[in-house]
C-alpha positions as CSV (number, residue, x, y, z in Angstrom):
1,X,177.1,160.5,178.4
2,X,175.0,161.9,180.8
3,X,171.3,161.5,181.1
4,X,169.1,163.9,180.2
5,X,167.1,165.3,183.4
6,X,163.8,166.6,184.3
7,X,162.2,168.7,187.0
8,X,158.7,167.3,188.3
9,X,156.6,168.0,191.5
10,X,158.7,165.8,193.8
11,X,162.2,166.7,192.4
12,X,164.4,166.0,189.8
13,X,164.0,162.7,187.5
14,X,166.2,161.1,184.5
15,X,164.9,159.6,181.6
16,X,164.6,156.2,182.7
17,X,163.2,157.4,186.3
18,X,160.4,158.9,183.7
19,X,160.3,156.0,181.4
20,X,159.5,153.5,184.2
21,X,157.0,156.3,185.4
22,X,155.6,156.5,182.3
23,X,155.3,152.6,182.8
24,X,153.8,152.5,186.0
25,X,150.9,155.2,184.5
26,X,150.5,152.9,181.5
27,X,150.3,150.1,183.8
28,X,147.8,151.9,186.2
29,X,145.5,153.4,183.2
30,X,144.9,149.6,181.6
31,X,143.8,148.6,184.8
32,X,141.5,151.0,185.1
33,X,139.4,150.5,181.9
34,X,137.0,148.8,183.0
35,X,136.9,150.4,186.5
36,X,136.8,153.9,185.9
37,X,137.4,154.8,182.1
38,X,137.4,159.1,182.5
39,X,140.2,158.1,185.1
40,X,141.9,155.8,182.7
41,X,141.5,158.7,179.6
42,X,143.7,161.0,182.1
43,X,146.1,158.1,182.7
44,X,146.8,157.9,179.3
45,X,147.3,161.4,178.6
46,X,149.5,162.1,181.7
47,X,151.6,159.0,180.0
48,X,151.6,160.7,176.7
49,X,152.1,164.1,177.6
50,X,155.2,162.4,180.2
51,X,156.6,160.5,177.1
52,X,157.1,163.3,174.7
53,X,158.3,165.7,177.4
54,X,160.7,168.5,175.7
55,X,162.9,167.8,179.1
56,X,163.8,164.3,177.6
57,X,165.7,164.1,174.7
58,X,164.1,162.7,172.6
59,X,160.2,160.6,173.0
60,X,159.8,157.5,174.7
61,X,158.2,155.6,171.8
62,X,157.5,152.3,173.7
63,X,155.3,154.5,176.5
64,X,154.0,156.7,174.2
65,X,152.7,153.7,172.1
66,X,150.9,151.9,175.2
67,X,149.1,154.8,176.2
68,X,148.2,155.3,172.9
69,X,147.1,151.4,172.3
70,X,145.0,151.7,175.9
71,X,143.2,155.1,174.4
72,X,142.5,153.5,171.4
73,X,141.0,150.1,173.1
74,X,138.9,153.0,175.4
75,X,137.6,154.9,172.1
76,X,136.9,151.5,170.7
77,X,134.9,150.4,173.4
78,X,133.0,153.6,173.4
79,X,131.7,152.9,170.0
80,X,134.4,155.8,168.8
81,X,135.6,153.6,166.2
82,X,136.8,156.9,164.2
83,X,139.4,157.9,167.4
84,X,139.9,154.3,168.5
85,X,141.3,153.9,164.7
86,X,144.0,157.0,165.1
87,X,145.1,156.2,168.2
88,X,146.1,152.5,167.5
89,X,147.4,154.2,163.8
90,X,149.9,156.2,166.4
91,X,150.6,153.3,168.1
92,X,151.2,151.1,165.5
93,X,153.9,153.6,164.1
94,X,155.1,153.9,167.6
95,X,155.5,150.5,167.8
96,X,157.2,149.9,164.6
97,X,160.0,153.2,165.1
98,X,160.6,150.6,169.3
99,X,160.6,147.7,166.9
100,X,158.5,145.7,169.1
101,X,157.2,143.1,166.6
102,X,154.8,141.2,169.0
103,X,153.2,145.1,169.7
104,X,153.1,145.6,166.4
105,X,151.3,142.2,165.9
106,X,148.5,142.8,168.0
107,X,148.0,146.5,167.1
108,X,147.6,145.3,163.3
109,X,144.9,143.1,165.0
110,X,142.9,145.6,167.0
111,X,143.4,147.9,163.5
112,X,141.5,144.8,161.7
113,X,138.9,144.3,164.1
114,X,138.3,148.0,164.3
115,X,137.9,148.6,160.5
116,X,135.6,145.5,161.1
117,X,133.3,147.1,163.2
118,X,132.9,149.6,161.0
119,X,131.7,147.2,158.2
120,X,134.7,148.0,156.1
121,X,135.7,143.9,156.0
122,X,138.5,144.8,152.8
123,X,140.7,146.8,155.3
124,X,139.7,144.8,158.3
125,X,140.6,141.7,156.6
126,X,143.6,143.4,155.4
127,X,145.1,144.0,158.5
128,X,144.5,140.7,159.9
129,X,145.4,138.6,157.6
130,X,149.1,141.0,157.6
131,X,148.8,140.3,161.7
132,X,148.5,136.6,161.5
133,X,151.4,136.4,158.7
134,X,153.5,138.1,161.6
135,X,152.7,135.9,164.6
136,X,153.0,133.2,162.0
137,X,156.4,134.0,161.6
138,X,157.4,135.1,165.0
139,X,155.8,131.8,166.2
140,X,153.4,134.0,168.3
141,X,151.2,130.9,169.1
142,X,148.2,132.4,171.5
143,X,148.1,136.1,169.0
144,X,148.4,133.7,166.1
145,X,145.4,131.5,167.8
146,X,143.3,135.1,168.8
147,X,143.7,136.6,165.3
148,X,142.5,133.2,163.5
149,X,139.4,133.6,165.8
150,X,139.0,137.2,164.7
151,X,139.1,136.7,161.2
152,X,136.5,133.1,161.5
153,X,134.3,135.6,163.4
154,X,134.9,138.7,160.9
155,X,133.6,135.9,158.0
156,X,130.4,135.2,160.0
157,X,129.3,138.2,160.5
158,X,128.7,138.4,156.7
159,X,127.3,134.8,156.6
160,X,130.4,133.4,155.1
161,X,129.9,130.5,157.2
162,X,132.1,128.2,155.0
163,X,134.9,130.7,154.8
164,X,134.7,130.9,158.6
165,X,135.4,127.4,159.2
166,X,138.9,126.7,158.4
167,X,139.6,129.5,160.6
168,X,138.1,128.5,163.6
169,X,138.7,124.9,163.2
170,X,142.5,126.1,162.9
171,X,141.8,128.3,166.4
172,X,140.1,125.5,168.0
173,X,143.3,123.1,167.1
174,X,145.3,125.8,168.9
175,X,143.3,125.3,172.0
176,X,143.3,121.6,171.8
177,X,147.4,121.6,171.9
178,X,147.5,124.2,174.7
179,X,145.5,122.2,176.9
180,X,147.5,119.0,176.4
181,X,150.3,120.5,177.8
């Protein structure tokens, strides 16, 4: 079967010349975050735009779901908690139609720590506690170790200092056995 083929400013690309372009973009537009976040916006629309192309046959969900992840973390750190929340929703679906479980495992966190932020702790805790039964079973060891953190932290911020503890007494076992090694 022949790959589908499409037409850019330097000449004629297939779909995985695009998809590895689309990775390179995603690549560049998580670097730039913290550098120059209207650069890394444009980054991760070029990749989206690129991704869902009507010359390719069909979407590249994996690209698409990066650049949607990094727009989402940029929303979220602009205190957009409302866009950072539909973008990682896109993602998270995107994600899950690649079936890229680890993805899918930290998107389910950022969703958590988002609806956090927003004081709405039922669907925070929600998607946590659904993140760290997934690295649990995947055997995810450092997201399993960063969502246990999330959660202890999530339980302080409402002063439920003694719900808290288990989880960050778990987290901090975590860190013990990684430095062992």
């Amino acid at each position: 079967m022949a790959e589908s083929v499409v037409t850019s400013g330097s000449g004629s690309l297939s779909a995985s010349e695009i998809h590895q372009k689309v990775d390179q973009i995603n690549q560049q537009a998580k670097l730039m975050i913290d550098q120059d976040v209207q650069r890394a916006m444009e980054l991760c629309t070029e990749a989206s735009d690129l991704s869902t192309s009507q010359a390719l046959a069909g979407p590249y969900h994996l690209g698409w779901a990066v650049a949607m992840h990094t727009l989402g973390r940029i929303h979220s750190l602009q205190g957009m908690y409302g866009s950072a929340l539909s973008c990682f929703m896109k993602s998270l679906a995107l994600f899950e139609e690649a079936q890229s479980p680890s993805d899918v495992v930290e998107l389910l966190s950022y969703i958590g720590v988002t609806y956090c932020y927003v004081s709405d702790y039922p669907h925070g805790f929600e998607y946590l506690f659904r993140a760290l039964k997934e690295a649990e079973a995947l055997g995810l060891e450092d997201a399993e170790a960063q969502i246990l953190n999330d959660i202890g932290y999530a339980y302080v911020t409402l002063n439920q200092h003694s719900e808290s503890l288990p989880y960050l007494e778990k987290r901090l076992r975590f860190l013990q056995g990684s430095e062992e090694m």
